[in-house]
C-alpha positions, 0 to 999 in steps of 0.5 A: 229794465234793471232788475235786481232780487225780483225788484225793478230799480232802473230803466233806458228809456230809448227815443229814436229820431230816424230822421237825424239819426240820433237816439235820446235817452232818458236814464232812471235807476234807484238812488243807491245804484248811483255811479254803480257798475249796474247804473253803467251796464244799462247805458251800454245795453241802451247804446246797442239798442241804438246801434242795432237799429243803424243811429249815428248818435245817442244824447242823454241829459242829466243834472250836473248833481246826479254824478251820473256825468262820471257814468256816462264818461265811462260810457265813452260820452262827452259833454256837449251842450250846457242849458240853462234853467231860468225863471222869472217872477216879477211882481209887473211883465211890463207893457211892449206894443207890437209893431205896426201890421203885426198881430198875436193870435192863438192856435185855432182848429185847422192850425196844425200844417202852419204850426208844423211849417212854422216851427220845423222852419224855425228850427231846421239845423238847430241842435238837437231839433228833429222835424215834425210831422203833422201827426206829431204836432197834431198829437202834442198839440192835444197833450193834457199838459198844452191848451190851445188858448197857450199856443200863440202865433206872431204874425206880419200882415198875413205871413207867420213871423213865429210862435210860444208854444206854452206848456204846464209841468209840475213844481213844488207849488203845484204847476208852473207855467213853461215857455216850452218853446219859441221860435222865429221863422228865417225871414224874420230874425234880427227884427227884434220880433223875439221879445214880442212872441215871448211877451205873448207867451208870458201874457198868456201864462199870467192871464191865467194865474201863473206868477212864475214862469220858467224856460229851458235855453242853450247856454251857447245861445248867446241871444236867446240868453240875453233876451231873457235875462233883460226881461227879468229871467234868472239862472236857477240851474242848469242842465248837461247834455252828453253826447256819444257819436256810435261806430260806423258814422 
């Protein structure tokens, strides 16, 4: 916490990821400390928190046009990673029939060990990605902001081939809904099977009143990219991830 004449005006907010050795941190101060020496102070108190605690990295995203890119610099971190905020609000989500043998289906009471299989299987060895365990998936599954009904699983015959996992956030209308996340299982990639799951997920968010859905996506993820801008996706901003690898990795 930051404190100044008995007023609170930031915080480090620290989230350790044992299991990859990184640490996130999210970084919130008063507008006035801007770039301040204050502001820099408690990153580097952050960044021994993590470094006591043996993690080899720390990452902390920040709009390009908060500046705190500078302040971060002066913490010893580097730019890494570039996403992409994108948003599709067409009048019509055009028709795509599924391919014969395949199937959409929503998360149903017994569903979190595939959930958890599914999605650490489609995302092992991606940036940033830190396993799950069953008590995690179980816990965000019930999250106020996650209903079932959005949380969709593309299947082949009876072997899963992926999921959208959809999710509402607050916007300036109310509530947005959010691809929060889609994946395709290893065995699955380079059949095309990623437009039918993000057509499930953007399905399901129109069914329910949303005319406007929004995504996160790595801007070096030239595929994923692609994929959305062909279905009407636009660039809306972006959103800069800092890196700083800590002594003794």
């Amino acid at each position: 916490m930051l404190e100044h004449a008995g007023q609170i005006k930031g915080l480090a907010l620290v989230f350790r990821e044992f299991p990859i050795s990184r640490a996130v941190i999210e970084l919130i101060t008063a507008p006035e400390l801007a770039g301040s020496a204050d502001e820099v102070e408690l990153v580097q108190r952050a960044l021994a928190l993590v470094e006591t605690e043996g993690l080899g990295v720390a990452h902390i995203c920040v709009l390009p046009e908060s500046g705190r890119g500078k302040v971060l610099e002066q913490a010893g971190f580097t730019l890494v990673r570039t996403y992409l905020d994108m948003v599709w609000n067409e009048d019509e989500l055009p028709e795509l029939e599924l391919p014969q043998g395949y199937s959409v289906r929503s998360f149903q009471a017994g569903d979190t060990p595939l959930l958890t299989r599914v999605q650490n299987d489609a995302f092992l060895g991606s940036w940033g990605f830190c396993p799950n365990s069953e008590e995690q998936i179980e816990y965000r599954t019930n999250m106020p902001n996650t209903s079932k009904a959005g949380l969709l699983f593309l299947f082949d015959g009876d072997h899963p081939a992926g999921y959208c996992w959809t999710v509402m956030v607050p916007a300036e209308n109310g509530v947005r809904g959010m691809i929060g996340m889609i994946g395709v299982v290893p065995e699955y990639r380079g059949k095309g099977v990623s437009r039918h799951i993000l057509q499930a997920g953007m399905k399901h968010l129109r069914s329910i009143g949303q005319a406007e859905i929004g995504l996160e996506v790595d801007g070096d993820n030239g595929p994923a990219v692609g994929l959305y801008r062909s279905i009407g996706f636009k660039t809306m901003g972006e959103r800069h991830w800092f890196e700083r690898v800590l002594p003794g990795t």
